[in-house]
LUMDORO-336672 format. One record per residue (C-alpha): x, y, z; residue number from 1. Coordinates in Angstrom, 3 decimals, padded with zeros to 6 digits. Layout:
# residues N
r c1:X	c2:Y	c3:Z	num:NUM
...
END
This chain:
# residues 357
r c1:031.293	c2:-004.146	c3:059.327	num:1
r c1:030.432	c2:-002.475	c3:062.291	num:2
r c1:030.576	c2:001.188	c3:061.250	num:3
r c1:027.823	c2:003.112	c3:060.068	num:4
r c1:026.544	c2:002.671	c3:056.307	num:5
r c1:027.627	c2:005.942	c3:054.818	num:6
r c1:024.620	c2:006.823	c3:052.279	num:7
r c1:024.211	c2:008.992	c3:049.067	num:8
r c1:020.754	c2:009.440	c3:048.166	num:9
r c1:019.905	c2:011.210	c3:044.271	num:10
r c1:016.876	c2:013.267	c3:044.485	num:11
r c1:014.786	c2:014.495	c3:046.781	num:12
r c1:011.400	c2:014.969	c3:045.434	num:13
r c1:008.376	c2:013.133	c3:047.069	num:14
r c1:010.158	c2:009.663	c3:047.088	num:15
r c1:013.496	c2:011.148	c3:048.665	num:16
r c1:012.164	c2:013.506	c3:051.300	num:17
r c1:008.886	c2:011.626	c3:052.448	num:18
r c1:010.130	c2:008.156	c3:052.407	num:19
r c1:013.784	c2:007.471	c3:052.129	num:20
r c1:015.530	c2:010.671	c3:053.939	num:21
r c1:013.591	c2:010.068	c3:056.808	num:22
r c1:014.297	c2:006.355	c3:057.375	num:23
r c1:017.748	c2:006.579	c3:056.293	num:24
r c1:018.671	c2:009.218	c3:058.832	num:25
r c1:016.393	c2:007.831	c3:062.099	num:26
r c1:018.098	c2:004.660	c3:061.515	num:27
r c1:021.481	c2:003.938	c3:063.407	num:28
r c1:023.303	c2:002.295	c3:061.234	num:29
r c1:023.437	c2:004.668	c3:058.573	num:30
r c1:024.614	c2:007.859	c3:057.705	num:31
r c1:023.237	c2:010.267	c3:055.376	num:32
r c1:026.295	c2:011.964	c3:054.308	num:33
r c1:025.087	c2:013.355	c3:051.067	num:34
r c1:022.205	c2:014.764	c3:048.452	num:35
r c1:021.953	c2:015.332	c3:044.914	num:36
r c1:019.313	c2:018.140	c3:045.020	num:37
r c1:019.696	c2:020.062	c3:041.887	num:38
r c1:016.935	c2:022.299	c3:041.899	num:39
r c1:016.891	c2:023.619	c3:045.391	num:40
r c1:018.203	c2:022.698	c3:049.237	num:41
r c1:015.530	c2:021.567	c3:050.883	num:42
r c1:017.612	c2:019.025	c3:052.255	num:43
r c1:019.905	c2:021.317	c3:054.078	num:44
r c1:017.127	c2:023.166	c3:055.939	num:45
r c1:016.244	c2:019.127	c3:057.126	num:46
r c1:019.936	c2:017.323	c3:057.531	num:47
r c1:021.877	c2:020.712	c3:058.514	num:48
r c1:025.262	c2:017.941	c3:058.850	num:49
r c1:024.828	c2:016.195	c3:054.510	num:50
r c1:026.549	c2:017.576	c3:051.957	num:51
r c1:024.142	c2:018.851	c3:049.349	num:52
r c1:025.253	c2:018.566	c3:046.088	num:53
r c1:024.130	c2:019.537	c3:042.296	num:54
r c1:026.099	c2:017.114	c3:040.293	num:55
r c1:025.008	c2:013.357	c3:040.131	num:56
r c1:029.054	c2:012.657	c3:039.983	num:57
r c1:029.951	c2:013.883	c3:043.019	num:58
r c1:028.253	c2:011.283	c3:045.248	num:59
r c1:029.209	c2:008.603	c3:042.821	num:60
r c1:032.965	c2:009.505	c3:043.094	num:61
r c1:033.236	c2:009.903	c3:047.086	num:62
r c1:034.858	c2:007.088	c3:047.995	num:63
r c1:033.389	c2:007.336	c3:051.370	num:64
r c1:029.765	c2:006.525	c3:050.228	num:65
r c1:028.730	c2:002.892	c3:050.555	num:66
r c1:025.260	c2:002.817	c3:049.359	num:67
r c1:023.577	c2:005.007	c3:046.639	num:68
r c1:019.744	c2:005.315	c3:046.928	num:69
r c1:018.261	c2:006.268	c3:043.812	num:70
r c1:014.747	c2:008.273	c3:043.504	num:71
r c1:014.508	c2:010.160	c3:040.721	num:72
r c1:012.329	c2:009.936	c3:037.274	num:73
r c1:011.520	c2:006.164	c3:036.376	num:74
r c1:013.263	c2:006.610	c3:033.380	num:75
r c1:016.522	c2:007.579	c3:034.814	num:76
r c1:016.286	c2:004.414	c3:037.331	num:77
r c1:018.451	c2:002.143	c3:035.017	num:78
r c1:021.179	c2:004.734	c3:034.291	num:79
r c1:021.776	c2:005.793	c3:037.494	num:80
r c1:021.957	c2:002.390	c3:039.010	num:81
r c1:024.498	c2:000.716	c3:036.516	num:82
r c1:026.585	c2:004.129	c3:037.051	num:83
r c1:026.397	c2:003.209	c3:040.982	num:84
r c1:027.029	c2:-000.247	c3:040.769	num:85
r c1:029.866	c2:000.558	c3:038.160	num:86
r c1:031.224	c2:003.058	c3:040.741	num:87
r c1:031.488	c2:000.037	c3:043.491	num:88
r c1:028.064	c2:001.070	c3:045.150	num:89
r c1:025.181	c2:-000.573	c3:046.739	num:90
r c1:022.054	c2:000.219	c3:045.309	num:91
r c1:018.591	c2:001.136	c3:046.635	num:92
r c1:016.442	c2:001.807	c3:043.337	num:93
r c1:012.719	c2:003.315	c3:044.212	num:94
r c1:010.174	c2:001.641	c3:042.367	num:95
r c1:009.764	c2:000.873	c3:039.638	num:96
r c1:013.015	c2:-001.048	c3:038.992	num:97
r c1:013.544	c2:-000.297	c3:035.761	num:98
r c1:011.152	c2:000.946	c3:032.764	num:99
r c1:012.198	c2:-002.698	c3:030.901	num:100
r c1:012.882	c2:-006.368	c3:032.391	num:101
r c1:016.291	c2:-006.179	c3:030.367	num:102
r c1:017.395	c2:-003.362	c3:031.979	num:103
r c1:016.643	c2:-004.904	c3:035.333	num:104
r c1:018.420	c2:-008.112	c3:034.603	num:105
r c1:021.591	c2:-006.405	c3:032.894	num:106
r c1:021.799	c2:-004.253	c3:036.287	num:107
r c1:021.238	c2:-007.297	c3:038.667	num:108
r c1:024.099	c2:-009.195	c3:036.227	num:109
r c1:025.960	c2:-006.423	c3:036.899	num:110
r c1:025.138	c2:-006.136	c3:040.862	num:111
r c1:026.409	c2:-010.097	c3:040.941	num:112
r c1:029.661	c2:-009.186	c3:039.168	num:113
r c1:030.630	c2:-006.182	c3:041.487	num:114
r c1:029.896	c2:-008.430	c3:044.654	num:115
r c1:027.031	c2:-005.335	c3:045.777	num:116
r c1:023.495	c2:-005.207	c3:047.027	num:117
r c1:020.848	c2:-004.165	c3:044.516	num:118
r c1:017.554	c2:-003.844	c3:045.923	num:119
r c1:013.741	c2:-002.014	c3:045.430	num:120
r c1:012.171	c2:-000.032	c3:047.352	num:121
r c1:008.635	c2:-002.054	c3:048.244	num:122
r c1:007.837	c2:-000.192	c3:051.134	num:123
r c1:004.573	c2:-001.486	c3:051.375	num:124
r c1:005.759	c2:-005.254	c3:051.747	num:125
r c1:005.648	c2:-003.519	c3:055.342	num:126
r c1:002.301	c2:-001.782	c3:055.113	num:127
r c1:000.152	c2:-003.059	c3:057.862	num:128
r c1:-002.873	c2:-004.071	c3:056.033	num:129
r c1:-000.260	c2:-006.205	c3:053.729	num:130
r c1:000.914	c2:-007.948	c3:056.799	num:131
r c1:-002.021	c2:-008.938	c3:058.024	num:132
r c1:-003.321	c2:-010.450	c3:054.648	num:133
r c1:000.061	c2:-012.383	c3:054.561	num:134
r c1:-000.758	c2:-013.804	c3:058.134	num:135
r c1:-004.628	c2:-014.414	c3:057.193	num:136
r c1:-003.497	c2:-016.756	c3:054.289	num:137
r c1:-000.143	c2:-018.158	c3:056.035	num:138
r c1:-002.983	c2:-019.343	c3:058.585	num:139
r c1:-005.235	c2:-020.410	c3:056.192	num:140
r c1:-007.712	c2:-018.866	c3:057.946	num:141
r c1:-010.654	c2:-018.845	c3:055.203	num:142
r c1:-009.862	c2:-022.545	c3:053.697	num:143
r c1:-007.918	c2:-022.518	c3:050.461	num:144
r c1:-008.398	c2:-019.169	c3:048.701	num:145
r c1:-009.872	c2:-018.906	c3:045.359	num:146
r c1:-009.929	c2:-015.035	c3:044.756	num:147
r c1:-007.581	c2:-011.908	c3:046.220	num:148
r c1:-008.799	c2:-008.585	c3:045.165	num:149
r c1:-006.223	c2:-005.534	c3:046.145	num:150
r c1:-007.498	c2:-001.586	c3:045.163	num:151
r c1:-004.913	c2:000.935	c3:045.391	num:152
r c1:-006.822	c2:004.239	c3:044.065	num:153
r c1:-006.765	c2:007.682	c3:044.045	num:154
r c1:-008.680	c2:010.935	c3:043.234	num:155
r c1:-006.797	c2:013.578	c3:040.884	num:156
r c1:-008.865	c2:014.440	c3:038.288	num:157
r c1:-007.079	c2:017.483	c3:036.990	num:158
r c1:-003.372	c2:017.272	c3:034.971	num:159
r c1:-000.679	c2:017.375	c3:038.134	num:160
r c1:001.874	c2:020.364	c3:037.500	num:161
r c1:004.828	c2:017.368	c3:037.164	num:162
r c1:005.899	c2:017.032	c3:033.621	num:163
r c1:007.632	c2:013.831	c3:033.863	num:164
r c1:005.051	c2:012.160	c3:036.302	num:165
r c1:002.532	c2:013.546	c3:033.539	num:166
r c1:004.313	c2:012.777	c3:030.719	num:167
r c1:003.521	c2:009.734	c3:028.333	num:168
r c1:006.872	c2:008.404	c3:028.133	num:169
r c1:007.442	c2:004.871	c3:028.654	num:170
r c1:007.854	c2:004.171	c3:032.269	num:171
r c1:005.396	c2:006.617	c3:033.309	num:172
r c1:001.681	c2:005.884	c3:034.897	num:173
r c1:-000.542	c2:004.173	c3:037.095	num:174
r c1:000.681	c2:000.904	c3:036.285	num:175
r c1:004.380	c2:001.486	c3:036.541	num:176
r c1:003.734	c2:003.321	c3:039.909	num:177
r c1:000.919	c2:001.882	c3:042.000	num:178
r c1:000.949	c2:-000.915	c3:040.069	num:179
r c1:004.382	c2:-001.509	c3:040.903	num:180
r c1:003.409	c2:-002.292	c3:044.743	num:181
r c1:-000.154	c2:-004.055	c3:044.171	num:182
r c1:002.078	c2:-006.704	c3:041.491	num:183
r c1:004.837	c2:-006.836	c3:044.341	num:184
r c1:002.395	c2:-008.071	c3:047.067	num:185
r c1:000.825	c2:-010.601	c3:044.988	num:186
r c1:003.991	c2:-012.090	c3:043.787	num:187
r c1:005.129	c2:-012.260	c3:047.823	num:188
r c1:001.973	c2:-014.368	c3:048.567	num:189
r c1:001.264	c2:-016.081	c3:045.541	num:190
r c1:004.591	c2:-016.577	c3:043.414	num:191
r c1:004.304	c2:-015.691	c3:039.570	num:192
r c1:001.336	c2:-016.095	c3:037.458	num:193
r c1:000.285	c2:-018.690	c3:034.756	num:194
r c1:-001.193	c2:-016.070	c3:032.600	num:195
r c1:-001.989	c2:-012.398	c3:032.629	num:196
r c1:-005.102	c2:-010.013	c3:031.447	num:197
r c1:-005.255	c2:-006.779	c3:031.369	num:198
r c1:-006.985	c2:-003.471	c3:030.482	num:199
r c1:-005.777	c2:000.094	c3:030.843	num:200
r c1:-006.260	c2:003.399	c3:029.499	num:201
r c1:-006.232	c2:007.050	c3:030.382	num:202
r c1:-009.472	c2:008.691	c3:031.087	num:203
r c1:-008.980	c2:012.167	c3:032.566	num:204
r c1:-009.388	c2:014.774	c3:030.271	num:205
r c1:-006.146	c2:015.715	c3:028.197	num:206
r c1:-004.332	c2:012.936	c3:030.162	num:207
r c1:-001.348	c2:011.146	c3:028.602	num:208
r c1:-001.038	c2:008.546	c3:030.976	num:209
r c1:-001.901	c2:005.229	c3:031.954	num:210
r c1:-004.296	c2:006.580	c3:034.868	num:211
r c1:-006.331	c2:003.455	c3:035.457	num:212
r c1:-006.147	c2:-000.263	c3:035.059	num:213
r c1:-007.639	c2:-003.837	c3:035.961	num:214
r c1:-004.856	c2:-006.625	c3:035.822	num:215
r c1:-006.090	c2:-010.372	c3:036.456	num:216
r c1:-003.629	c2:-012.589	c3:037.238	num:217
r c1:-004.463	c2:-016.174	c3:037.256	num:218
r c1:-002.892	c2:-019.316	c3:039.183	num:219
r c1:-004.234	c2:-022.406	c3:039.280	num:220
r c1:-006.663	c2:-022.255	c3:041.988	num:221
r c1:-006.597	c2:-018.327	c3:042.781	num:222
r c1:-007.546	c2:-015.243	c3:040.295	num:223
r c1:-005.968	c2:-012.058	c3:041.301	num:224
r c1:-007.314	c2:-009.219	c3:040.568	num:225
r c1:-005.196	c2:-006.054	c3:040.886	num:226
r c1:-006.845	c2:-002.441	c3:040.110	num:227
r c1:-006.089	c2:001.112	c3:040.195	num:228
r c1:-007.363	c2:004.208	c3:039.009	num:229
r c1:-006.712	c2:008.265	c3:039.405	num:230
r c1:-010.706	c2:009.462	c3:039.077	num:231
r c1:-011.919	c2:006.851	c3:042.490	num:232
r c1:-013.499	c2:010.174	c3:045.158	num:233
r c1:-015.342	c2:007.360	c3:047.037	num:234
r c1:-012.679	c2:004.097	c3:047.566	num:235
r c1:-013.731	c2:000.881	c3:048.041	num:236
r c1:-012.164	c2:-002.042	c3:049.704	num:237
r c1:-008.239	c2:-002.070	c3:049.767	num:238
r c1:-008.015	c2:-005.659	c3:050.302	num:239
r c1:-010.847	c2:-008.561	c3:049.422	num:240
r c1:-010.229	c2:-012.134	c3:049.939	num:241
r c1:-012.591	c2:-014.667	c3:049.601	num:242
r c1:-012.015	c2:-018.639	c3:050.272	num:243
r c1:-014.290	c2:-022.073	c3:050.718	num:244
r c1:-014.119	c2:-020.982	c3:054.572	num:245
r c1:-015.090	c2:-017.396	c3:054.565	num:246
r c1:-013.976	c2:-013.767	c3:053.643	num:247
r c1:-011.900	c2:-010.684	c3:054.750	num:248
r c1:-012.448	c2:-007.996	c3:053.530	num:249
r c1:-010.495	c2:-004.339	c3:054.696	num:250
r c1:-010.899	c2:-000.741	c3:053.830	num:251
r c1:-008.170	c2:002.074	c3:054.647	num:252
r c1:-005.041	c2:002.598	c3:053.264	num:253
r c1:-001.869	c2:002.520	c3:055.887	num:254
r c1:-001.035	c2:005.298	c3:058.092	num:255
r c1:002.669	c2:005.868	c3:057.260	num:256
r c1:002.924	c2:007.205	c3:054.365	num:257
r c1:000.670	c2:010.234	c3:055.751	num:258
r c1:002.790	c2:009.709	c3:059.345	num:259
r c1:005.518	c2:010.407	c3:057.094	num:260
r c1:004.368	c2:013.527	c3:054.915	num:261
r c1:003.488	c2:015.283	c3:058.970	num:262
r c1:006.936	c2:015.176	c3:059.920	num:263
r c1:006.648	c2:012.209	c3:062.217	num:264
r c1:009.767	c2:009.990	c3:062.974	num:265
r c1:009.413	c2:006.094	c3:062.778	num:266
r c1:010.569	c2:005.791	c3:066.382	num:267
r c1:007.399	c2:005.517	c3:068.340	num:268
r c1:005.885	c2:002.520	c3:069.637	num:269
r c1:002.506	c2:003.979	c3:068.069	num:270
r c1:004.485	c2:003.970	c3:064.582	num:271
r c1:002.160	c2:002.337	c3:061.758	num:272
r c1:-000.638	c2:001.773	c3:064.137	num:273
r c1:-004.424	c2:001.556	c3:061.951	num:274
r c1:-006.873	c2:003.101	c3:063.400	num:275
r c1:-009.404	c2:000.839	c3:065.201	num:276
r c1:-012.343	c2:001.653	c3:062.979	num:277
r c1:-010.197	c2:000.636	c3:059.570	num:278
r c1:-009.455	c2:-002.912	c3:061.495	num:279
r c1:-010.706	c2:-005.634	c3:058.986	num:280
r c1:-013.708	c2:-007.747	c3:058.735	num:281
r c1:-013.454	c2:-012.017	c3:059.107	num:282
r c1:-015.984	c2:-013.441	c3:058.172	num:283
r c1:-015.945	c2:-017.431	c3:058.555	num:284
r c1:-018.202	c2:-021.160	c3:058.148	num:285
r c1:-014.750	c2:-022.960	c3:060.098	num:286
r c1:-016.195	c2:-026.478	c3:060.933	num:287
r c1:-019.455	c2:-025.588	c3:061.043	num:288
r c1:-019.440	c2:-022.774	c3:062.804	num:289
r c1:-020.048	c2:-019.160	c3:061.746	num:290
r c1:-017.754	c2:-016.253	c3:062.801	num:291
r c1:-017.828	c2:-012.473	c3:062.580	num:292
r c1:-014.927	c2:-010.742	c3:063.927	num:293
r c1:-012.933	c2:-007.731	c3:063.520	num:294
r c1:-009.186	c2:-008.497	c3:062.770	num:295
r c1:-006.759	c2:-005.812	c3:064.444	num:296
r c1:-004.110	c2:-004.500	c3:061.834	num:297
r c1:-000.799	c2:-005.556	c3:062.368	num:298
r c1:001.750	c2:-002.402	c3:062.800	num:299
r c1:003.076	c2:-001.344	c3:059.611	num:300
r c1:006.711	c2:-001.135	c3:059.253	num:301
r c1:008.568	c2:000.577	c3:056.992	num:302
r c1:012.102	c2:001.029	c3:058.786	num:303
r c1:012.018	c2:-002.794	c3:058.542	num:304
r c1:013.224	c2:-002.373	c3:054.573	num:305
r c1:016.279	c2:-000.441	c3:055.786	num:306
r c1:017.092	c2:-002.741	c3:058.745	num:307
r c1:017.277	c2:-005.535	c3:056.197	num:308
r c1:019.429	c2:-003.480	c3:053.822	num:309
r c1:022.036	c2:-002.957	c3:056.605	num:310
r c1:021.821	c2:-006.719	c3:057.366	num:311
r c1:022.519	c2:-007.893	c3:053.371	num:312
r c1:025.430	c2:-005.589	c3:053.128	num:313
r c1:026.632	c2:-006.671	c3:056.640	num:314
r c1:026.161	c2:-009.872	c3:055.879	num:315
r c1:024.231	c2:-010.791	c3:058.833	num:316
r c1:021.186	c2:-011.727	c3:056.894	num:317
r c1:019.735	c2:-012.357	c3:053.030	num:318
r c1:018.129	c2:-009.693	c3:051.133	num:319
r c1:014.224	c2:-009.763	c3:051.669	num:320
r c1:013.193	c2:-007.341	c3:048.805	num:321
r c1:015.356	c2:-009.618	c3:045.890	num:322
r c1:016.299	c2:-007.698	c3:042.741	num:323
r c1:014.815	c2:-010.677	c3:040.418	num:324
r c1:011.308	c2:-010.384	c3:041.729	num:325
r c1:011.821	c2:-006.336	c3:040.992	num:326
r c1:012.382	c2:-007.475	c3:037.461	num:327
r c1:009.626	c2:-010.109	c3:037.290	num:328
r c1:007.820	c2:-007.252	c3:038.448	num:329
r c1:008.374	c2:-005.516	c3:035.283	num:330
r c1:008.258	c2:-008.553	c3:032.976	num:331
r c1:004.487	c2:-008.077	c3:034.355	num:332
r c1:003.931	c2:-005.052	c3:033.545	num:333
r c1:005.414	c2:-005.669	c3:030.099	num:334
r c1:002.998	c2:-008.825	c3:029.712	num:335
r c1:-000.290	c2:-006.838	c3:031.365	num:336
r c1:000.480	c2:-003.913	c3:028.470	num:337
r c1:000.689	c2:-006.406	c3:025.682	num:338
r c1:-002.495	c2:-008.104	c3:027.250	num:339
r c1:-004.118	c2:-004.235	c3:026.660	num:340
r c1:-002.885	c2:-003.405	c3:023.812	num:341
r c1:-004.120	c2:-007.281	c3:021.988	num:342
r c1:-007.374	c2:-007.669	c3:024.163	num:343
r c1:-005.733	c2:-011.261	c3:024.673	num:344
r c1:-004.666	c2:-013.234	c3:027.740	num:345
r c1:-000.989	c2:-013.640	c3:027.405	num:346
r c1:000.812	c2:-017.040	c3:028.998	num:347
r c1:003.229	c2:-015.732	c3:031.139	num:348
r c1:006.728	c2:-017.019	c3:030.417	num:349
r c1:006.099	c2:-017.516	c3:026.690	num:350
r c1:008.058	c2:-016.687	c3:023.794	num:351
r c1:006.174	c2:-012.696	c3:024.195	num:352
r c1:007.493	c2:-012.299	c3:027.127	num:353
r c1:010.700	c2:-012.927	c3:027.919	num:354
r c1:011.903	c2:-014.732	c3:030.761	num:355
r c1:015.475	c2:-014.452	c3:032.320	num:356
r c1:015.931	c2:-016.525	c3:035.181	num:357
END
């Protein structure tokens, strides 16, 4: 399949005009033909040659359209992806996968029956302060690891004028959205848990949602600890590891995202660069001997996710973000809300929580 990927992409709120229009369109080897943008045409000003369109059908039932990317409301992820796979599509769902780990696994059942791609959208597999935790503990540079601590906070401490991202319908909150990535990166480095803890609540005045949690996650040598919270003015570390050889420990959240919301294309060879005073801190006891040094933040790279798309569908290469550890993703969430809601650690796998391999 040599010709471009011809691509439909269904909404274009923050998700659909800061991350996926832009990375869809300065890749090659697709074409964004088309966008369901029902409330205004912002798109059009942006990709003067795609069809804007109103009505969710209309990208679903051109023919020409090989891929559907879907970022709209978390509740209308599961609908809108078994109507694209149904439709003969490839699908790119935005996190979170699904509100429930049976919806996930009925559309991946689905995805294997129609012979298409279903994938999630973990950008920030490709963040550069990800990647260079993954290559800290591929290298086992600080001995074997016995804790990982990963912040992903905020500061919005007023009620955001978005109804559904402030509503407290199920799918909605801190731990479906943020939480979604921070539970990602710990499953790519550590696998799934033996048991899960969790606490969560909202604490912003008249707030409906989850806007803060703490989730533990616990392995048999390494505790996880995975936190998040909308009322944070003064962030901590993003990333602390600690191991019998040392610590690293890094503050700063990736530049791309921002890169992004300027306007910037992912083109440059400056794209995802941190800046050198955000570089993280290694401190080791290797052998005997005790070293300080700053560790320089590998690039991030989010067009990576897309380039990987086009290679599944090609077939030139396997899907890297897999649609079963999307839905393990939720079957954590599902435990870590059960773990609230019973002030209990819950055995992940067991009879509460459902497992569908």
């Amino acid at each position: 399949m040599d010709k471009k990927i011809k691509v439909g992409l269904i909404g274009y709120g923050m998700a659909g005009q800061v991350f996926h229009a832009p990375l869809i369109a300065s890749n090659p080897n697709f074409e964004l033909t088309t966008v369901v943008e029902r409330s205004s045409e912002k798109a059009r000003k942006k990709y003067p040659w795609a069809t804007i369109v109103k009505n969710i059908d209309e990208a679903l039932q051109n023919k020409d359209i090989d891929l559907i990317v879907i970022a709209t409301p978390n509740t209308t992820h599961y609908d809108l992806g078994k109507r694209a796979l149904l439709a003969n599509k490839h699908v790119i769902i935005d996190k979170p996968f699904t509100v429930t780990s049976t919806e996930a696994q009925e559309l991946i059942d689905i995805s294997v029956k129609k012979g298409k791609i279903i994938s999630v959208f973990q950008n920030r597999r490709w963040d550069g302060d990800f990647l260079t935790v993954k290559k800290i503990v591929e290298q086992n540079l600080l001995g074997r690891l016995v804790e990982y601590e990963s912040h992903y906070d905020r500061y919005v401490n007023f009620i955001r004028d978005n109804p559904w991202k402030e509503s407290g319908d199920k799918g909605n909150g801190l731990l479906y959205d943020l939480g979604s990535h921070l539970i990602d990166q710990a499953q790519v480095l550590f696998g799934l848990p033996n048991s899960v803890y969790a606490d969560m609540g909202a604490r912003r005045d008249g707030g409906k949602i989850i806007d803060h949690f703490e989730m533990i996650l616990y392995y048999d040598v390494i505790k996880v600890i995975l936190r998040s919270g909308l009322l944070v003015r003064e962030a901590g570390a993003r990333f602390t590891l600690h191991g019998t050889e040392g610590s690293f420990v890094k503050y700063g959240l990736d530049p791309q995202e921002e890169m992004l919301k300027r306007g910037e294309q992912p083109l440059s060879l400056d794209w995802g660069k941190d800046s050198i005073e955000l570089w993280g801190k290694l401190n080791t006891q290797m052998k005997g001997e005790h070293s300080i040094t700053t560790r320089e933040t590998e690039n991030g790279n989010y067009p990576a996710y897309y380039e990987n798309i086009f290679d599944a569908i090609t077939g030139k290469g396997r899907i890297i973000v897999k649609p079963e550890e999307g839905r393990d993703t939720i079957r954590l969430i599902e435990a870590a809300i059960l773990s609230a809601s019973t002030k209990r650690v819950i055995p992940f796998g067991s009879s509460n929580i459902e497992k569908k391999d």
